[in-house]
MARNUDREN-461710 format. One record per residue: residue number from 0; residue in three letters; x, y, z of N, C-alpha, C in turn. Coordinates in nm, 4 decimals, padded with zeros to 6 digits. Example, Ala and Ser with C-alpha at 12.3 -4.5 7.8 and 13.67 -1.06 7.14 Angstrom:
residues 2
zanu, tortor, nX, nY, nZ, caX, caY, caZ, cX, cY, cZ
0, ALA, 01.3190, -00.5690, 00.7800, 01.2300, -00.4500, 00.7800, 01.3200, -00.3300, 00.7800 $
1, SER, 01.2850, -00.2250, 00.7080, 01.3670, -00.1060, 00.7140, 01.2900, 00.0030, 00.7870 $
end
This chain:
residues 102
zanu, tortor, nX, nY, nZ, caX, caY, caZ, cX, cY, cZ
0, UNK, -05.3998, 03.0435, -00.6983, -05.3916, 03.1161, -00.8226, -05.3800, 03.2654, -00.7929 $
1, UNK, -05.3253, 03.3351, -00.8213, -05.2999, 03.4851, -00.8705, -05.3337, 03.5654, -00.9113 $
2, UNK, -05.4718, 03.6544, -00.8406, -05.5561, 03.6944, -00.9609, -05.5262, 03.8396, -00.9609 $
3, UNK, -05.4847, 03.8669, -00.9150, -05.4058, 04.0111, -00.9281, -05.2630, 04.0575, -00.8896 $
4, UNK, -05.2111, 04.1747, -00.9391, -05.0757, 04.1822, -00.8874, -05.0639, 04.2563, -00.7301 $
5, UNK, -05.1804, 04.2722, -00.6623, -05.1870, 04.2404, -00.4962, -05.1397, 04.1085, -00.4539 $
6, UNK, -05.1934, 04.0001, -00.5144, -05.1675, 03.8888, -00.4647, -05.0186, 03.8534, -00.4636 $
7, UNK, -04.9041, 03.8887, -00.5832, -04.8156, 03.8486, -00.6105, -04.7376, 03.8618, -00.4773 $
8, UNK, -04.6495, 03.7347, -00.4330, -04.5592, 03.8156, -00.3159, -04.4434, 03.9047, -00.3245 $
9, UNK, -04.4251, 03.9449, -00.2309, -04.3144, 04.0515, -00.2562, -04.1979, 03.9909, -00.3155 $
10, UNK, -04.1537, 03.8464, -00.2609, -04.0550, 03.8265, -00.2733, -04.0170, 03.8224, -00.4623 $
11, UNK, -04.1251, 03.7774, -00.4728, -04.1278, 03.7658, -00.6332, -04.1208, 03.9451, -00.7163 $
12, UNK, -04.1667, 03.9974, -00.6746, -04.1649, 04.1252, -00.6774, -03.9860, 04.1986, -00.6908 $
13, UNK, -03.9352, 04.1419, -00.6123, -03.8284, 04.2136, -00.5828, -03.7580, 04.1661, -00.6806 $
14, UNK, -03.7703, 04.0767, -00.7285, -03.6512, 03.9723, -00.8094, -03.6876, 04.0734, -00.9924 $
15, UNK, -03.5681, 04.0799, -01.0478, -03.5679, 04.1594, -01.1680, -03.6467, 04.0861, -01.3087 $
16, UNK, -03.6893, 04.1018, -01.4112, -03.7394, 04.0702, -01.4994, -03.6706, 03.9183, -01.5488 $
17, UNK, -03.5568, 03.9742, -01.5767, -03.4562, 03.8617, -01.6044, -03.4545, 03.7336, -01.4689 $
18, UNK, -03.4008, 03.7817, -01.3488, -03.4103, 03.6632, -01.2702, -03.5504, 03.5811, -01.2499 $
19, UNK, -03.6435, 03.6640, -01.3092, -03.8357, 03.5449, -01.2684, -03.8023, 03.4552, -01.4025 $
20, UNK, -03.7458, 03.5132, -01.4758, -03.7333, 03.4120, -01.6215, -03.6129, 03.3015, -01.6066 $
21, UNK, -03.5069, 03.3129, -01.4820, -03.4339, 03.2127, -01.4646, -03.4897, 03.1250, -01.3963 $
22, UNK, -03.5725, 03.1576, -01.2388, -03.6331, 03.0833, -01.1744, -03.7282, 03.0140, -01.2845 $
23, UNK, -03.7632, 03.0726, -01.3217, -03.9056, 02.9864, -01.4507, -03.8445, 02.9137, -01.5054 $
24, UNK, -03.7176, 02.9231, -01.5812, -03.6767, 02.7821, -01.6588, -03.6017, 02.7232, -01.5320 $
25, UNK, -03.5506, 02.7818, -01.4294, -03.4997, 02.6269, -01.3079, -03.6105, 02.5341, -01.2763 $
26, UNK, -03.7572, 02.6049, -01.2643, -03.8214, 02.5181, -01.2803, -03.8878, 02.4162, -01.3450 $
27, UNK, -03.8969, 02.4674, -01.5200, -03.9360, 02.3998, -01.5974, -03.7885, 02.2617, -01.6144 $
28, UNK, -03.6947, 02.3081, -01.5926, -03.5775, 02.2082, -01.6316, -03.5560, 02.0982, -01.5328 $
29, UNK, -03.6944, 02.0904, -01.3860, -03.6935, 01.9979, -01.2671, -03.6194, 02.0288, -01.1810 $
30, UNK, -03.5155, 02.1756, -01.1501, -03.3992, 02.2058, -01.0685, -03.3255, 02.1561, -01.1320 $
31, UNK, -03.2777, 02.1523, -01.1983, -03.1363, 02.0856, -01.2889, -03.0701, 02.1590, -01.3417 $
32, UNK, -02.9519, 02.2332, -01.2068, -02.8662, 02.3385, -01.2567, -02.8135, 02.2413, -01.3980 $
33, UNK, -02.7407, 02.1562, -01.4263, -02.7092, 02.1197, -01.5499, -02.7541, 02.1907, -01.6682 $
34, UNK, -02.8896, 02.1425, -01.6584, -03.0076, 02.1978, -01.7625, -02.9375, 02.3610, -01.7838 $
35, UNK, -02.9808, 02.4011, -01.6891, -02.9726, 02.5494, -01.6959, -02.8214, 02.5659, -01.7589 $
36, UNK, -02.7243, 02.5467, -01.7143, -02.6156, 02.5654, -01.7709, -02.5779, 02.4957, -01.8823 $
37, UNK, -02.6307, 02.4403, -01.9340, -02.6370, 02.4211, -02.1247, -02.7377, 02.4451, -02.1550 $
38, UNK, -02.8551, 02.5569, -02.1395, -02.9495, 02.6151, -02.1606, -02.8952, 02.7698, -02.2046 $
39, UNK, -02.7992, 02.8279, -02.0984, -02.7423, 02.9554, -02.0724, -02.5848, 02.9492, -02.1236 $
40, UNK, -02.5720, 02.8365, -02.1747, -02.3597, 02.7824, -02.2396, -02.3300, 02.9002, -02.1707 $
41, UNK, -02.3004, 02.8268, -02.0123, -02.2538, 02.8703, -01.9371, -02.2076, 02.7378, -01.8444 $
42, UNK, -02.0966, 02.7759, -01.7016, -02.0537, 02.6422, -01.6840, -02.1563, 02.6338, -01.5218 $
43, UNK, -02.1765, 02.4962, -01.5013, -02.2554, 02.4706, -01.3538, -02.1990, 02.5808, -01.2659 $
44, UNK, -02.1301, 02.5946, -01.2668, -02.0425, 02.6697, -01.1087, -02.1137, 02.8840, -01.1568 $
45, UNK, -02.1096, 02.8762, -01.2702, -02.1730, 03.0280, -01.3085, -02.3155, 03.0108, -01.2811 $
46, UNK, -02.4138, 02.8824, -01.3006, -02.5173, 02.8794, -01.3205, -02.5586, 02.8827, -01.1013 $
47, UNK, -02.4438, 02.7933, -01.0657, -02.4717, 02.7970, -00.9135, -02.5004, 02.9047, -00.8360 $
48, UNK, -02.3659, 03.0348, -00.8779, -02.3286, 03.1548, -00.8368, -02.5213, 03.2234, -00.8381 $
49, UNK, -02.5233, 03.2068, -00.9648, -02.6691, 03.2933, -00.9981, -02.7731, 03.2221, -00.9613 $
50, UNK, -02.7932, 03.1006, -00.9075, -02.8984, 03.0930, -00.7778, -02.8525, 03.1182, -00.6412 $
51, UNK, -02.7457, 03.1223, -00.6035, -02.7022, 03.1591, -00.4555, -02.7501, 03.2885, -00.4793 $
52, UNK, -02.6957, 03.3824, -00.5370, -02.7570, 03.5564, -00.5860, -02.9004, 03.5405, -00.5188 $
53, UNK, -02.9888, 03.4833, -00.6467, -03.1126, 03.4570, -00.6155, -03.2017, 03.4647, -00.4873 $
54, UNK, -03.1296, 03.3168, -00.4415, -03.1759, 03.3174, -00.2806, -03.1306, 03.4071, -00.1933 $
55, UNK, -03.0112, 03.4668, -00.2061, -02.9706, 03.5844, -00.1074, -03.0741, 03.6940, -00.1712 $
56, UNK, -03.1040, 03.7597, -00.2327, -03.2236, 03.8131, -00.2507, -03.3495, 03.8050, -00.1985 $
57, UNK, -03.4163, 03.7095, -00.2595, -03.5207, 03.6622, -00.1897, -03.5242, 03.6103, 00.0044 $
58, UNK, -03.4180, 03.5722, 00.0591, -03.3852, 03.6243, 00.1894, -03.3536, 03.7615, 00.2110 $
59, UNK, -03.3492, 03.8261, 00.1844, -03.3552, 03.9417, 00.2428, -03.4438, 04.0375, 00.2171 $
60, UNK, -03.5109, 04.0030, 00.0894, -03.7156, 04.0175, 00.0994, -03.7311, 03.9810, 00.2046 $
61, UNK, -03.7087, 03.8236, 00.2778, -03.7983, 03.8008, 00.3752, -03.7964, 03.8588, 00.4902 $
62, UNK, -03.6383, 03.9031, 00.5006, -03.6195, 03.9349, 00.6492, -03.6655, 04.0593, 00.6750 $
63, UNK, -03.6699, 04.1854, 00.5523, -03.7782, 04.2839, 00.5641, -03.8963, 04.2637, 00.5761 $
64, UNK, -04.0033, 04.1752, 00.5397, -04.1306, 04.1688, 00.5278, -04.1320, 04.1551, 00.7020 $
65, UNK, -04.0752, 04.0690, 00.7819, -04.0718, 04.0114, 00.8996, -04.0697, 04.1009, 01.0061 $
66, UNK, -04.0105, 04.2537, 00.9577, -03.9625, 04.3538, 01.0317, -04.0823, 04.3499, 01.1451 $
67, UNK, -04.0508, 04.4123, 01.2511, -04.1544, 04.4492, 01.3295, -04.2520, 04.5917, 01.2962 $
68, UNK, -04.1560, 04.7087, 01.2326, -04.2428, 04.7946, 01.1957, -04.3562, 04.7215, 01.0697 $
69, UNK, -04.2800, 04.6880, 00.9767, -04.3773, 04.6238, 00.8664, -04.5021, 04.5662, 00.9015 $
70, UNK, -04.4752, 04.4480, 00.9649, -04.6309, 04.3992, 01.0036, -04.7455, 04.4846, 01.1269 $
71, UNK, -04.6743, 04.5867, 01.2418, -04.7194, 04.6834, 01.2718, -04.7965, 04.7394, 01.1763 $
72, UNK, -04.7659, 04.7947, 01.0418, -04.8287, 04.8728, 00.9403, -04.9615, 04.7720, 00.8896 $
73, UNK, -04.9052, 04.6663, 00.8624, -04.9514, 04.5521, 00.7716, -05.1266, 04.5475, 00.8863 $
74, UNK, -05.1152, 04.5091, 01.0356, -05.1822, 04.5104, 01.1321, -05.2755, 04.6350, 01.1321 $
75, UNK, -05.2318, 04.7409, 01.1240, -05.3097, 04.8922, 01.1527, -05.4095, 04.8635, 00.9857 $
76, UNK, -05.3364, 04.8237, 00.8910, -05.4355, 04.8072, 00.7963, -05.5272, 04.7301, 00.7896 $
77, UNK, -05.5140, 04.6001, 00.8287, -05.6261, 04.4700, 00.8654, -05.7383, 04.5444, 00.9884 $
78, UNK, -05.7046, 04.6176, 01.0816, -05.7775, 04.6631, 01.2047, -05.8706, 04.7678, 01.1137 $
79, UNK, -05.8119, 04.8513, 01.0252, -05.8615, 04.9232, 00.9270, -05.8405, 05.0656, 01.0121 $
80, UNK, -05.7312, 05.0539, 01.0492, -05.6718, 05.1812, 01.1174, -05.6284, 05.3131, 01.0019 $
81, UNK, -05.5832, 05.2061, 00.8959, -05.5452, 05.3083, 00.8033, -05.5822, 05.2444, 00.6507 $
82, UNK, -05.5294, 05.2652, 00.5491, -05.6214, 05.2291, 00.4849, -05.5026, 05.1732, 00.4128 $
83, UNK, -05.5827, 05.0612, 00.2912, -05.4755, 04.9540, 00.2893, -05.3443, 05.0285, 00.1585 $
84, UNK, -05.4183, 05.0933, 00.0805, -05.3534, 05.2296, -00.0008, -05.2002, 05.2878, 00.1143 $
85, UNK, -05.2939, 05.3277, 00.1941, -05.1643, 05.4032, 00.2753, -05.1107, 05.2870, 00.3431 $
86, UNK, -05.1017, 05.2421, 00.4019, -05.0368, 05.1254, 00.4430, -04.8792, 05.0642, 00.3191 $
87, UNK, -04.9621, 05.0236, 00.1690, -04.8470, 05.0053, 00.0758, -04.7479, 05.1418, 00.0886 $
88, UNK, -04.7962, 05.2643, 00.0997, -04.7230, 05.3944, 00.0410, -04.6291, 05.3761, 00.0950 $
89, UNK, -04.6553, 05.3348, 00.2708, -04.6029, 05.3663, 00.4125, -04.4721, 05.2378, 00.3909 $
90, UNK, -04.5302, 05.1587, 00.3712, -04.4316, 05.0188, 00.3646, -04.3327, 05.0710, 00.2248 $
91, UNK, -04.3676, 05.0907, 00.1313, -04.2635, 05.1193, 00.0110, -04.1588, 05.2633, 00.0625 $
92, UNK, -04.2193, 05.3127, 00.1336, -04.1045, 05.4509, 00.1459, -04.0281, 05.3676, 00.2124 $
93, UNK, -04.0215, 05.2958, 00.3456, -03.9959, 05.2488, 00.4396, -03.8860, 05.1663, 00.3799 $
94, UNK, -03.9181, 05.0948, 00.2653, -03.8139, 05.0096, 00.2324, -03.7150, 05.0752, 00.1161 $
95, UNK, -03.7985, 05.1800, 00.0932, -03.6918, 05.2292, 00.0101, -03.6053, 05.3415, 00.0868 $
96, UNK, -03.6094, 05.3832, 00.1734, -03.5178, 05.4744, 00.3030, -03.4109, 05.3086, 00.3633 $
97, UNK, -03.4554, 05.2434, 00.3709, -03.4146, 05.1055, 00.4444, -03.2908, 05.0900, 00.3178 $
98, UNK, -03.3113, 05.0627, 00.2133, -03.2599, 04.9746, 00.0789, -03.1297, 05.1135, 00.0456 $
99, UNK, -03.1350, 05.2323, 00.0785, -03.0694, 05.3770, 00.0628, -02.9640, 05.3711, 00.1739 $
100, UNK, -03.0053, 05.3167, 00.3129, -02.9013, 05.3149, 00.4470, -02.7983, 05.1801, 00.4798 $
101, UNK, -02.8574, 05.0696, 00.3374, -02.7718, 04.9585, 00.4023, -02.7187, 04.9180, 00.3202 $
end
C-alpha cells in the first residue's frame, strides 16, 4: 500500500495525468486493448501505439533510476552521508540536466 507520495515509484511519477488514467482503465478493462479502444472510439492499432508510448516511457524511467550515479546518490543517503532531502534535490537536477541533453 502507498502511504505517501515518497512511496510512489518514479516510474509512475513520470507518466502524465492523462496516461495513469489510461493505465487505470487498461487495467480495470483486464488488458483488453479492445476494451480500451471502444472505451476511447478509437481503433486497436491507435489504442496499441499509446501503450507502446507508455512502455517506452516507463523504460526509460527505468534505465535512469539504474544509472550508476543515481544509486551512488540513492547509497550516500541510506549510509546517511547526506541527507535524504538532498539526495532527491541532487537526483531531480540530475535528471533534469540529463532529460535537457538527450
Amino acid at each position: 500500500m502507498v502511504k505517501k507520495k515518497d512511496d510512489v515509484p518514479d516510474w509512475i511519477l513520470s507518466l502524465e495525468l492523462e496516461e495513469v488514467e489510461f493505465v487505470k482503465k487498461f487495467i480495470v478493462s483486464s488488458g483488453s486493448l479492445k476494451e480500451l479502444a471502444k472505451h476511447y472510439d478509437v481503433s486497436y492499432p491507435t489504442v496499441r501505439i499509446r501503450v507502446d508510448r507508455i512502455i517506452q516511457k516507463i523504460e526509460v524511467n527505468e534505465k535512469i533510476e539504474n544509472e550508476p550515479f543515481i544509486t551512488y546518490i540513492k547509497q550516500m543517503a541510506i549510509e546517511d552521508r547526506i541527507t535524504i532531502e538532498d539526495a532527491k534535490k541532487i537526483i531531480e537536477k540530475y535528471r533534469l540536466e540529463r532529460g535537457n541533453n538527450e
